[in-house]
KOLDRENVO-263497 format. One record per residue: residue in one letter; residue number from 0; x, y, z of N, C-alpha, C in turn. Coordinates in nm, 3 decimals. Atoms other than C-alpha are relative to their C-alpha. Example, Ala and Ser with C-alpha at 12.3 -4.5 7.8 and 13.67 -1.06 7.14 Angstrom:
2
[a 0 [0.089 -0.119 0.000] [1.230 -0.450 0.780] [0.090 0.120 0.000]]
[s 1 [-0.082 -0.119 -0.006] [1.367 -0.106 0.714] [-0.077 0.109 0.073]]
//
This chain:
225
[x 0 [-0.121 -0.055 0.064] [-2.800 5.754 22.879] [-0.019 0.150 -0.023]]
[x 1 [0.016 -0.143 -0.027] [-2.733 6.135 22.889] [-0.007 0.036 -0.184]]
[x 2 [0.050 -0.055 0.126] [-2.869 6.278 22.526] [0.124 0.087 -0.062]]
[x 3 [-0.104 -0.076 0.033] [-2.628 6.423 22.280] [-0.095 0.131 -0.118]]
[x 4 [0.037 -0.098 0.130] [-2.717 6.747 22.081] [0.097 0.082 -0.139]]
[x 5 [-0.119 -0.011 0.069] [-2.500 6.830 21.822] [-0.051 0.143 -0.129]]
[x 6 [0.013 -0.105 0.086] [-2.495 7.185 21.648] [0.057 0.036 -0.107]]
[x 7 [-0.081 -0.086 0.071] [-2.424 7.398 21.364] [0.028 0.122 0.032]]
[x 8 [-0.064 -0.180 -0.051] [-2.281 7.706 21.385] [-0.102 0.092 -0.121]]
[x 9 [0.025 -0.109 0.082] [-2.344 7.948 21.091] [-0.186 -0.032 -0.016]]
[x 10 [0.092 -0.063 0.043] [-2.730 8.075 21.052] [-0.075 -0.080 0.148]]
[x 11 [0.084 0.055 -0.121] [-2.830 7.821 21.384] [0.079 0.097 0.165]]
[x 12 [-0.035 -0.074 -0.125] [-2.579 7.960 21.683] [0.074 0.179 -0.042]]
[x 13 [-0.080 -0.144 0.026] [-2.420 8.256 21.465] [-0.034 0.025 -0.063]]
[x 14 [0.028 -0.068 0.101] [-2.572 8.512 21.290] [0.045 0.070 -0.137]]
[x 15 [-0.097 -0.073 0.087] [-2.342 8.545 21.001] [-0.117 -0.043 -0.150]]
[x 16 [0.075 -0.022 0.158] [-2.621 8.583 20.681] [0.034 0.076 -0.089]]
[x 17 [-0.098 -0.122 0.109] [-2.475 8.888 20.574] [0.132 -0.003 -0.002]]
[x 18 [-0.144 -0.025 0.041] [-2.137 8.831 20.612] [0.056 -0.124 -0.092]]
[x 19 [-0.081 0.101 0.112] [-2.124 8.501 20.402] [-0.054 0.016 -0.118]]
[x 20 [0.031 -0.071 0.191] [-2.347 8.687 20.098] [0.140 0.067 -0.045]]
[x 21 [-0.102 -0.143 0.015] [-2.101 8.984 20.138] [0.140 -0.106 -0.049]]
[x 22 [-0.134 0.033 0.069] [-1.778 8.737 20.117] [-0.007 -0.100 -0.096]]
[x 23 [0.014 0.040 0.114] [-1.933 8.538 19.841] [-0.034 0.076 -0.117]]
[x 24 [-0.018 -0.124 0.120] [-1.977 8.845 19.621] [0.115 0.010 -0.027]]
[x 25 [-0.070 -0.064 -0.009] [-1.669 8.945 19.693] [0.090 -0.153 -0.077]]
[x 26 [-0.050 0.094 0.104] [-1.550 8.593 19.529] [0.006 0.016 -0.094]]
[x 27 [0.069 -0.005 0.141] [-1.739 8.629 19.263] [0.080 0.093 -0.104]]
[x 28 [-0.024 -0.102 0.057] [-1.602 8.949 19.185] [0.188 -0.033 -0.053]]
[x 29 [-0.150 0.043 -0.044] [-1.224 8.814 19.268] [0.011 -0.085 -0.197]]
[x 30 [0.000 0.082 0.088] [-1.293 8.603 18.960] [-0.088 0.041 -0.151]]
[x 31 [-0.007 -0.071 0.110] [-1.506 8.855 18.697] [-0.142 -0.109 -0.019]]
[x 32 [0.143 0.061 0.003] [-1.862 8.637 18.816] [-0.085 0.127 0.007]]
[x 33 [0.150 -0.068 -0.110] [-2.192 8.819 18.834] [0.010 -0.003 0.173]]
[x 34 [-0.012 0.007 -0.105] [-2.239 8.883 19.181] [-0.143 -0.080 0.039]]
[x 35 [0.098 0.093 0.015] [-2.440 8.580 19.317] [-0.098 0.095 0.122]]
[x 36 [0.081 -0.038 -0.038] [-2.790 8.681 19.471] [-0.030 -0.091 0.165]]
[x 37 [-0.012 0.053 -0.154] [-2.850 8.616 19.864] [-0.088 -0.126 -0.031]]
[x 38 [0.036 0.096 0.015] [-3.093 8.355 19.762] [0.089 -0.134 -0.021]]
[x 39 [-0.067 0.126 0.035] [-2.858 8.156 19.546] [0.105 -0.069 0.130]]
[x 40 [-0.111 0.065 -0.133] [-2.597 8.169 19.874] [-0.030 -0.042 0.108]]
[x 41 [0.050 0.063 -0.133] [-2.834 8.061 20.147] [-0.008 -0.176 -0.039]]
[x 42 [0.028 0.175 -0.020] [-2.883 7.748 19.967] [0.119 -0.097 -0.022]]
[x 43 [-0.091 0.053 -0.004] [-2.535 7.695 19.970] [0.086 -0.043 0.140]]
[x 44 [-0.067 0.033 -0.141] [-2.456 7.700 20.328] [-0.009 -0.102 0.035]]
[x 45 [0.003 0.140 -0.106] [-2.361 7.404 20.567] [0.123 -0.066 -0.122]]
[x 46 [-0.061 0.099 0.113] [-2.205 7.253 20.235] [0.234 0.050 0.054]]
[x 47 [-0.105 -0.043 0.008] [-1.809 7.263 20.236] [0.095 0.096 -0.048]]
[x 48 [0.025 -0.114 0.071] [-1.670 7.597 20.114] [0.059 0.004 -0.130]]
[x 49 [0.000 0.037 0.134] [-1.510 7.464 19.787] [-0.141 -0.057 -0.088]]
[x 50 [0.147 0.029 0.030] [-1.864 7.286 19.751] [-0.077 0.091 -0.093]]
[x 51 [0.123 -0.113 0.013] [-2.077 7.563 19.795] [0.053 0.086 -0.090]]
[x 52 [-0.073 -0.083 0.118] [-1.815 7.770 19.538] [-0.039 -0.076 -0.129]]
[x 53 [-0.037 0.047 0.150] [-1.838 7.529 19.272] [-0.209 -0.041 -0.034]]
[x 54 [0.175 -0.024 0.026] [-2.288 7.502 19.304] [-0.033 0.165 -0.046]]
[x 55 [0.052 -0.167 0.069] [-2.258 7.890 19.253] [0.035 0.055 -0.183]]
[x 56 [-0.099 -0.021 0.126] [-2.002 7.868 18.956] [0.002 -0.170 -0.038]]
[x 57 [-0.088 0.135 0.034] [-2.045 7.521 18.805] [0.090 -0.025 -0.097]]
[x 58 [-0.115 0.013 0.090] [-1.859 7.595 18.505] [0.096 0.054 0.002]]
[x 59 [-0.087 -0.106 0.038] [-1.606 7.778 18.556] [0.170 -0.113 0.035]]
[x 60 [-0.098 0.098 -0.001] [-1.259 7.605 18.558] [0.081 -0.006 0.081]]
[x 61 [-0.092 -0.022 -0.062] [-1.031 7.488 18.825] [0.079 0.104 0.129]]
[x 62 [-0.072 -0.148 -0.005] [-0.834 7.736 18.858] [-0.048 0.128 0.079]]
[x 63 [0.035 -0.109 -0.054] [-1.069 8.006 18.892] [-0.098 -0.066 0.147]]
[x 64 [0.115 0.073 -0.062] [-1.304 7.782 19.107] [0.109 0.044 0.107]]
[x 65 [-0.158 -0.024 -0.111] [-0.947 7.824 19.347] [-0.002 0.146 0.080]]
[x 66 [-0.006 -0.153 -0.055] [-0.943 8.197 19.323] [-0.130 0.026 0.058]]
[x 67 [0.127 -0.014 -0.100] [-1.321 8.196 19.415] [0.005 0.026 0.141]]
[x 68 [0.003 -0.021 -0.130] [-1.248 8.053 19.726] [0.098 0.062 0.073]]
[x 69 [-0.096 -0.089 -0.014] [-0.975 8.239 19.780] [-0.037 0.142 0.022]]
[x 70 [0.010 -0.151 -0.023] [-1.133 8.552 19.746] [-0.148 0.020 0.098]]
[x 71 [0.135 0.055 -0.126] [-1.469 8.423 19.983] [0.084 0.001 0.147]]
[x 72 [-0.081 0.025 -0.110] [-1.162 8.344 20.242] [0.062 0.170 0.044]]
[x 73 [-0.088 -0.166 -0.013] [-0.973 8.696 20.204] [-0.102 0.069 0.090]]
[x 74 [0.111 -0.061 -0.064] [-1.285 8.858 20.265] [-0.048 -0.021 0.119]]
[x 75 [0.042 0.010 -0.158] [-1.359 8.678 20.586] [0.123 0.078 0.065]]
[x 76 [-0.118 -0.071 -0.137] [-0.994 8.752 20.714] [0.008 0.184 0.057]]
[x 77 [-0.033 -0.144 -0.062] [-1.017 9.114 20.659] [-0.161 0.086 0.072]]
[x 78 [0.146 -0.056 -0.053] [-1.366 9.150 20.813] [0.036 -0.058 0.149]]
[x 79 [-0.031 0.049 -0.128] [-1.206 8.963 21.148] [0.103 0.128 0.024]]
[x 80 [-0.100 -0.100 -0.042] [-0.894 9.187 21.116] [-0.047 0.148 -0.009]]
[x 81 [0.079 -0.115 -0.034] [-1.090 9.461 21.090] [-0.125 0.055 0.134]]
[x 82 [0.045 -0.002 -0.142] [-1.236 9.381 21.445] [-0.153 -0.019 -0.012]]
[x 83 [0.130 0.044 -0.001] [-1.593 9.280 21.308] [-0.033 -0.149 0.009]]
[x 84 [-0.017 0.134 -0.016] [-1.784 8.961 21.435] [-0.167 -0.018 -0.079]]
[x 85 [0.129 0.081 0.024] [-2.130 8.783 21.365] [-0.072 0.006 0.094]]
[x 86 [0.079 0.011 -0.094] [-2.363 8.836 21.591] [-0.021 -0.171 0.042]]
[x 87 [0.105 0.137 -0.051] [-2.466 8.538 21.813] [-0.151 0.054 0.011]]
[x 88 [0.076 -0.024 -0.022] [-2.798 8.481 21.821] [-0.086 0.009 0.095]]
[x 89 [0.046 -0.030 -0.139] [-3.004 8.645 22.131] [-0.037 -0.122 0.061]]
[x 90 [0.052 0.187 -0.040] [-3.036 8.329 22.365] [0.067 -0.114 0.018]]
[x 91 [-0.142 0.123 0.001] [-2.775 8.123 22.239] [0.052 -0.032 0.173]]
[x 92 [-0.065 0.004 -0.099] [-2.599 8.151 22.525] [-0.051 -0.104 0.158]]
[x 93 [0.056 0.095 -0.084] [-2.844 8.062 22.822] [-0.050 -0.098 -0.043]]
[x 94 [0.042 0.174 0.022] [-2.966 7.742 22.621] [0.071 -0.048 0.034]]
[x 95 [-0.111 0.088 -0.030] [-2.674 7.617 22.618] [0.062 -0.061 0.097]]
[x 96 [0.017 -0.048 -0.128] [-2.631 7.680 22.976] [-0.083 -0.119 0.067]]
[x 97 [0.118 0.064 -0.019] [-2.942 7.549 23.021] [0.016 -0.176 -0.027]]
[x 98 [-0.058 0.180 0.057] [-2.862 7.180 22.825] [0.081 -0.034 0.090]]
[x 99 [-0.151 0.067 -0.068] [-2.537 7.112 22.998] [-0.064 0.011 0.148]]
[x 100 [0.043 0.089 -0.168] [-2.710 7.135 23.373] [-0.095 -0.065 -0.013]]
[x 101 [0.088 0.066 0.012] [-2.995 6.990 23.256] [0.079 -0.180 -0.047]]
[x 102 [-0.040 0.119 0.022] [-2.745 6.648 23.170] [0.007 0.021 -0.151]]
[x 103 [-0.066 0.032 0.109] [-2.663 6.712 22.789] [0.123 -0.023 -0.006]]
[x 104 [-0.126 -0.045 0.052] [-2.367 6.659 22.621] [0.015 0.062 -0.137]]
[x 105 [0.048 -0.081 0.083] [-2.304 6.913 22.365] [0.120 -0.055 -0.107]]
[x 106 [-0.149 0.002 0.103] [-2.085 6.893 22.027] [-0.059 0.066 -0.129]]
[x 107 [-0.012 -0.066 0.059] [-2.043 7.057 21.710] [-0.007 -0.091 -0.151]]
[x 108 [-0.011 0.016 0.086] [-2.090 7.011 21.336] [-0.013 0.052 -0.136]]
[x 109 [0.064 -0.154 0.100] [-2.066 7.272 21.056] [0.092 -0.022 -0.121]]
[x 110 [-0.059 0.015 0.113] [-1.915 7.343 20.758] [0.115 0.074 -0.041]]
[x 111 [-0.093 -0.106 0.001] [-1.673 7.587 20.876] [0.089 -0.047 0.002]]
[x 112 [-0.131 0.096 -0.025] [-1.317 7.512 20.866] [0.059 0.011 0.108]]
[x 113 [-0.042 0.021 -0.103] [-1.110 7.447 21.150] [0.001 0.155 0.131]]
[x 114 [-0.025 -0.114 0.029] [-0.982 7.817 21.168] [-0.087 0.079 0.086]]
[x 115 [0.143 -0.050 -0.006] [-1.358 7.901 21.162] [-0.058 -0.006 0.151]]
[x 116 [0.089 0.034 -0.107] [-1.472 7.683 21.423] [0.079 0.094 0.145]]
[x 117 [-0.057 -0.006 -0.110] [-1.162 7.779 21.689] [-0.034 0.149 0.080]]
[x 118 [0.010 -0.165 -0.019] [-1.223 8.167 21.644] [-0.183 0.000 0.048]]
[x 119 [0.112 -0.039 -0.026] [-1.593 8.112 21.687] [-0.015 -0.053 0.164]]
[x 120 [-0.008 0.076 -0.099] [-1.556 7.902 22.026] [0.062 0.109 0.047]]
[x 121 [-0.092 -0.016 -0.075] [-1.290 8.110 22.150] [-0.078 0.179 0.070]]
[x 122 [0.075 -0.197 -0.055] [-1.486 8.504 22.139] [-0.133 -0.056 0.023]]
[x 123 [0.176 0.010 -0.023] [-1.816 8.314 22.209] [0.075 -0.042 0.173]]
[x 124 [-0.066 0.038 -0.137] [-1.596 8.212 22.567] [-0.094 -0.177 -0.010]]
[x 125 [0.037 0.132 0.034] [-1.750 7.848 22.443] [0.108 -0.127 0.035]]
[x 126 [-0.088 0.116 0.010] [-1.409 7.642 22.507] [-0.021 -0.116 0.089]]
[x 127 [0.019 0.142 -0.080] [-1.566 7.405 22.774] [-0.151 -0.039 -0.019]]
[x 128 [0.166 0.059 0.035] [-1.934 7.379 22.614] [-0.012 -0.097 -0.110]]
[x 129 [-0.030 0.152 0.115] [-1.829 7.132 22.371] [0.102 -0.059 0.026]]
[x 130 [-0.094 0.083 -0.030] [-1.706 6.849 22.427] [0.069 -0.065 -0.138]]
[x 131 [-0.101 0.016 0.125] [-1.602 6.780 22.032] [-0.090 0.151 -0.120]]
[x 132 [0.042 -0.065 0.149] [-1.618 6.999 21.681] [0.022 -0.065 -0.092]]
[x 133 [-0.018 0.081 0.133] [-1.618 6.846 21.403] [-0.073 0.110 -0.154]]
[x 134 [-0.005 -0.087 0.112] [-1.570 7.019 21.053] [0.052 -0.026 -0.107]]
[x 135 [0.006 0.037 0.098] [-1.567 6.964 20.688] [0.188 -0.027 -0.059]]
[x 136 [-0.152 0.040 0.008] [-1.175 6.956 20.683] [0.020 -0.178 0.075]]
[x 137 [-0.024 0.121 -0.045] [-1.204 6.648 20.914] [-0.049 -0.121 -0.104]]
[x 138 [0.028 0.054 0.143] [-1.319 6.479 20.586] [-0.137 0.016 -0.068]]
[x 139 [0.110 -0.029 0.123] [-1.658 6.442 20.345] [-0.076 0.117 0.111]]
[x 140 [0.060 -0.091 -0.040] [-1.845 6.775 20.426] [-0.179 -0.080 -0.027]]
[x 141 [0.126 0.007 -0.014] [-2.253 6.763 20.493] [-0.064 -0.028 -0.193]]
[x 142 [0.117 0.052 -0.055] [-2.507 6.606 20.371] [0.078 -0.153 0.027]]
[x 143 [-0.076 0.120 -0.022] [-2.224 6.308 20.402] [-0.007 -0.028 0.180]]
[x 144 [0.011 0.044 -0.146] [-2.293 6.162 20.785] [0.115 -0.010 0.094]]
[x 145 [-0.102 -0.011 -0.014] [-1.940 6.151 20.839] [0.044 0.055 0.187]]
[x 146 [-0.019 -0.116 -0.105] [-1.893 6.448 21.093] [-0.107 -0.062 0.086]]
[x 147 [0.095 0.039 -0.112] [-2.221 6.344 21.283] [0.055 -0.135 0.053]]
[x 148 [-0.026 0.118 -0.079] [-2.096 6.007 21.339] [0.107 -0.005 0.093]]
[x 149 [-0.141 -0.042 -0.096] [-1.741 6.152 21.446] [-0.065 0.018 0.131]]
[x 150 [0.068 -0.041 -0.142] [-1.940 6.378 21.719] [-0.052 -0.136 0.123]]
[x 151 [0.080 0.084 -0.139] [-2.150 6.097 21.841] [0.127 -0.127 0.054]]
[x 152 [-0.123 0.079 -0.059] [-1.799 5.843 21.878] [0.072 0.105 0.061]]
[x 153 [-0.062 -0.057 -0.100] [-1.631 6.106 22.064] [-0.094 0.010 0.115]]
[x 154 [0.072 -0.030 -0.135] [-1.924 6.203 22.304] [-0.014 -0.178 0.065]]
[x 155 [0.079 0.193 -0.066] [-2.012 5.782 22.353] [-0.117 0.000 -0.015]]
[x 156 [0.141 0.024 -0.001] [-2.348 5.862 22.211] [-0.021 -0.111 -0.104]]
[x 157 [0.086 0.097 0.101] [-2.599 5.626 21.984] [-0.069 0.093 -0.056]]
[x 158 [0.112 -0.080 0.115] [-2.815 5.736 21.696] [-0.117 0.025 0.120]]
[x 159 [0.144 -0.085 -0.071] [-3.110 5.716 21.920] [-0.018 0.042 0.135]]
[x 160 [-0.015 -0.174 -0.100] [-2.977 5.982 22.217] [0.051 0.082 -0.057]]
[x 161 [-0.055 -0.129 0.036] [-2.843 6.209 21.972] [-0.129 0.080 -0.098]]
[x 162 [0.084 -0.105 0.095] [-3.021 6.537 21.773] [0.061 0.053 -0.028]]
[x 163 [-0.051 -0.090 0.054] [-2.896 6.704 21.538] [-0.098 0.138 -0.014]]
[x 164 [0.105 -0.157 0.000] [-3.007 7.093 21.528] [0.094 0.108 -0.129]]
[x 165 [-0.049 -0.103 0.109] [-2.928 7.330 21.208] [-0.111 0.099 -0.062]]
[x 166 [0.075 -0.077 0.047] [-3.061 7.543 20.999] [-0.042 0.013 -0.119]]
[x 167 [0.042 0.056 0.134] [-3.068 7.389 20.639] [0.005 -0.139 -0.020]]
[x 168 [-0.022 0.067 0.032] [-3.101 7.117 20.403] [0.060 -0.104 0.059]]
[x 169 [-0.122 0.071 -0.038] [-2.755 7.014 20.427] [-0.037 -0.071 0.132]]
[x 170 [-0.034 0.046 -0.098] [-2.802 6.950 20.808] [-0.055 -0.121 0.048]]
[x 171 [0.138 0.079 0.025] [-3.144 6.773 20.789] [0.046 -0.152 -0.067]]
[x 172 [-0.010 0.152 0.057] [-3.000 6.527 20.525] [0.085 -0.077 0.057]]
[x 173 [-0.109 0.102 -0.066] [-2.696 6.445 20.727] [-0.025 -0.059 0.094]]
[x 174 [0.080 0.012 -0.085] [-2.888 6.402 21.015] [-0.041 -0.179 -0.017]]
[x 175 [0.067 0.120 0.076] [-3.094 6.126 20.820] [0.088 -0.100 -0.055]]
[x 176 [-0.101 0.101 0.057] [-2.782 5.981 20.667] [0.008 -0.103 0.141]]
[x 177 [-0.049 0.080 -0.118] [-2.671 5.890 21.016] [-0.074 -0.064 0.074]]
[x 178 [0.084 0.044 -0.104] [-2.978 5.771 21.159] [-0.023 0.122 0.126]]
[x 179 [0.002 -0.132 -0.148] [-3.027 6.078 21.402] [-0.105 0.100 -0.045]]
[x 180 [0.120 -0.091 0.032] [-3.352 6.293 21.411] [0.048 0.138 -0.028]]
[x 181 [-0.010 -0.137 0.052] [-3.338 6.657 21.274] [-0.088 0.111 0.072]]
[x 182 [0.090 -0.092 -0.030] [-3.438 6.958 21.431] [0.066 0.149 -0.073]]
[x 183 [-0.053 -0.132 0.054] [-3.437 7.288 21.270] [-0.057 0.121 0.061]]
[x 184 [0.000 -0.125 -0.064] [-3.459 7.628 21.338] [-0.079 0.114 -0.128]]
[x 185 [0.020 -0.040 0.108] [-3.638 7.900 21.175] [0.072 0.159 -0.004]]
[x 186 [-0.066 -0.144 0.001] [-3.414 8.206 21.219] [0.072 -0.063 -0.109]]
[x 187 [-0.178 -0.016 0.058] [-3.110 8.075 20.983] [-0.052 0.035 -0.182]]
[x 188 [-0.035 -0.024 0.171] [-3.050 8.026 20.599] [-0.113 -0.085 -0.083]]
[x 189 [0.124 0.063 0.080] [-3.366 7.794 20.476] [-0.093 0.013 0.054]]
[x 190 [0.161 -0.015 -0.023] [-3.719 7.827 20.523] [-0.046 -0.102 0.093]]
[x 191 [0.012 0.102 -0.063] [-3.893 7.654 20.744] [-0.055 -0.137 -0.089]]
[x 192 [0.071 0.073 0.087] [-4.092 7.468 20.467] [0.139 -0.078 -0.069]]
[x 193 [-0.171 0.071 0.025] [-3.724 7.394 20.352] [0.033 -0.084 0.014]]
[x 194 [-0.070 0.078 -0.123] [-3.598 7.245 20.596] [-0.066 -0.184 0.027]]
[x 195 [0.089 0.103 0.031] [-3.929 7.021 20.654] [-0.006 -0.092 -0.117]]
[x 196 [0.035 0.098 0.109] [-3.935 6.900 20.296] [0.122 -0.114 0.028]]
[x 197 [-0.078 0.065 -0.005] [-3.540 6.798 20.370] [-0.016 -0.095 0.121]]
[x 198 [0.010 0.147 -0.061] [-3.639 6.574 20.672] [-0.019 0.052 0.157]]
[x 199 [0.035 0.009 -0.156] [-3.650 6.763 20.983] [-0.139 -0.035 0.061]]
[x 200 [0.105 0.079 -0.093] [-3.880 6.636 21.261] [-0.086 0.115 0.054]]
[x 201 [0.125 -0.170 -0.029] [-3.992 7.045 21.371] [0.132 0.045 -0.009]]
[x 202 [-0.075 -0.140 0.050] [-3.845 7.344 21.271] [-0.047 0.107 0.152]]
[x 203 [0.088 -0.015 -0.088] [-3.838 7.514 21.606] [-0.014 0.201 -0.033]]
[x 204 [-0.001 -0.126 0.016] [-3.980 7.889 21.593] [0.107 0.102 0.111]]
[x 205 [-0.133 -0.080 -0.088] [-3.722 8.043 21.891] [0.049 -0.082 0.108]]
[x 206 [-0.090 0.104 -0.098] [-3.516 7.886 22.183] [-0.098 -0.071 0.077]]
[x 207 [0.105 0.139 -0.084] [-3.837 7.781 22.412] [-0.046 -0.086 -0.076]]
[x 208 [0.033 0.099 0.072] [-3.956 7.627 22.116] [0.061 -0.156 -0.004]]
[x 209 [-0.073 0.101 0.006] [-3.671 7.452 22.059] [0.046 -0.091 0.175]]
[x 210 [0.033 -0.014 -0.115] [-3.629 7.409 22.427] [-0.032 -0.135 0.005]]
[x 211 [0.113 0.136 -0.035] [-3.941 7.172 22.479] [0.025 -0.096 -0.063]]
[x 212 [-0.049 0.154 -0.007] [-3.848 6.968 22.222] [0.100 -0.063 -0.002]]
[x 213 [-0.138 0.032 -0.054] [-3.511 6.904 22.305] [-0.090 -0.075 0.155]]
[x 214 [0.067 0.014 -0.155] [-3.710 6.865 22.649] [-0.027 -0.163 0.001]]
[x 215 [0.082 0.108 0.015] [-3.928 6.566 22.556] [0.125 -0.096 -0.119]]
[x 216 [-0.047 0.084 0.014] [-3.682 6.380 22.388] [0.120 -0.046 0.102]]
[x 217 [-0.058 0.005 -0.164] [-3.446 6.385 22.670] [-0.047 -0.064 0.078]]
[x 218 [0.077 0.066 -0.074] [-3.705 6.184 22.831] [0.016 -0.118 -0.037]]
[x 219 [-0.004 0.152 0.057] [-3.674 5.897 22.583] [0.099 0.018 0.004]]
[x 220 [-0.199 0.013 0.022] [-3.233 5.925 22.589] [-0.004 -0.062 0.134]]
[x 221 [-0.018 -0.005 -0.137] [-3.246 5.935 22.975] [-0.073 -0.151 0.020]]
[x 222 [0.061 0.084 -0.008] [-3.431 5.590 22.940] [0.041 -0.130 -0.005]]
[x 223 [-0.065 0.096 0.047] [-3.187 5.388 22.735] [0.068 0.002 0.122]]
[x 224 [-0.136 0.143 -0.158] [-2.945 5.156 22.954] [0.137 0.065 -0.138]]
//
């Protein structure tokens, strides 16, 4: 059976670290918070972006919890309409490349919203390298298994030909929810030690890393009937 890999976007295929501190300050501020520290906002990523608003601000009420994300959202739009993007990260590209003739099938799972995902697919020229996205609007956001299980019923995969690949926690535990091994990465938003404690299987240090072992399990997918 042909292996499914199933990505995140933000801190694993897109370099946006500084631009989701920068538009979670800029919440913060929207609403008369301290401005939260890049630490506190890495360990909020993957999560859903009301989520990850209300772990930065747990008390705050409603209301403002609203304008938060409201003013986290503003901030992205006028950093797009202002013609700035996120770096992809060097590489991205030929893996991906690489997977799909090598017999993957690829799909998506992040925490971005729809919006998020279409604009990131569409300037990455990505619209035929996934065959699904799946995103925290489609219902319970990460570490909920939800989204991974969507991916693998659209591609026709099983828990054991699919991998999930991210770059935190969040991705690791959802991973595990669903029955599906974890691989992480150590460029994004958690540590590698992070990552490991949450469940991944290797944290890979750059694309050959990750690569090989994408490689060698591909060996056991390609096996199943």
């Amino acid at each position: 059976m042909r292996p499914l890999a199933v990505f995140d976007i933000d801190g694993t295929l897109v370099d946006s670290r500084v631009l989701i501190h920068e538009a979670a300050v800029a919440g913060a501020r929207a609403v008369g918070l301290p401005d939260p520290t890049y630490d506190e906002v890495r360990q909020t990523v993957g999560l859903s972006l009301p989520v990850a608003m209300r772990a930065l601000a747990p008390d705050i009420p409603d209301a403002a919890l609203d304008r938060f994300v409201a003013g986290f959202q503003a901030y992205f739009r006028a950093h797009y309409d202002a013609g700035r993007e996120e770096p992809l990260y060097p590489g991205v590209d030929d893996m991906l490349r690489r997977l799909r003739k090598d017999g993957w099938r690829l799909a998506l799972a992040t925490g971005q919203n729809r919006r998020g995902v279409a604009r990131n697919l569409a300037r990455a020229g990505w619209g035929d390298t996934f065959i699904s996205a799946h995103c925290a609007e489609d219902g319970p956001g990460k570490p909920d298994p939800t989204m991974l299980r969507a991916a693998m019923t659209a591609c026709r995969a099983c828990a054991a030909t699919t991998v999930m690949i991210g770059d935190t926690g969040h991705d690791h535990r959802m991973a595990l929810n669903a029955g599906v091994p974890a691989y992480g990465v150590a460029w994004g938003f958690n540590t590698v030690e992070e990552q490991l404690a949450a469940g991944a299987v290797m944290v890979a240090s750059d694309w050959p890393d990750l690569e090989a072992a994408l490689d060698r399990f591909a060996v056991q997918a390609f096996e199943i009937a």
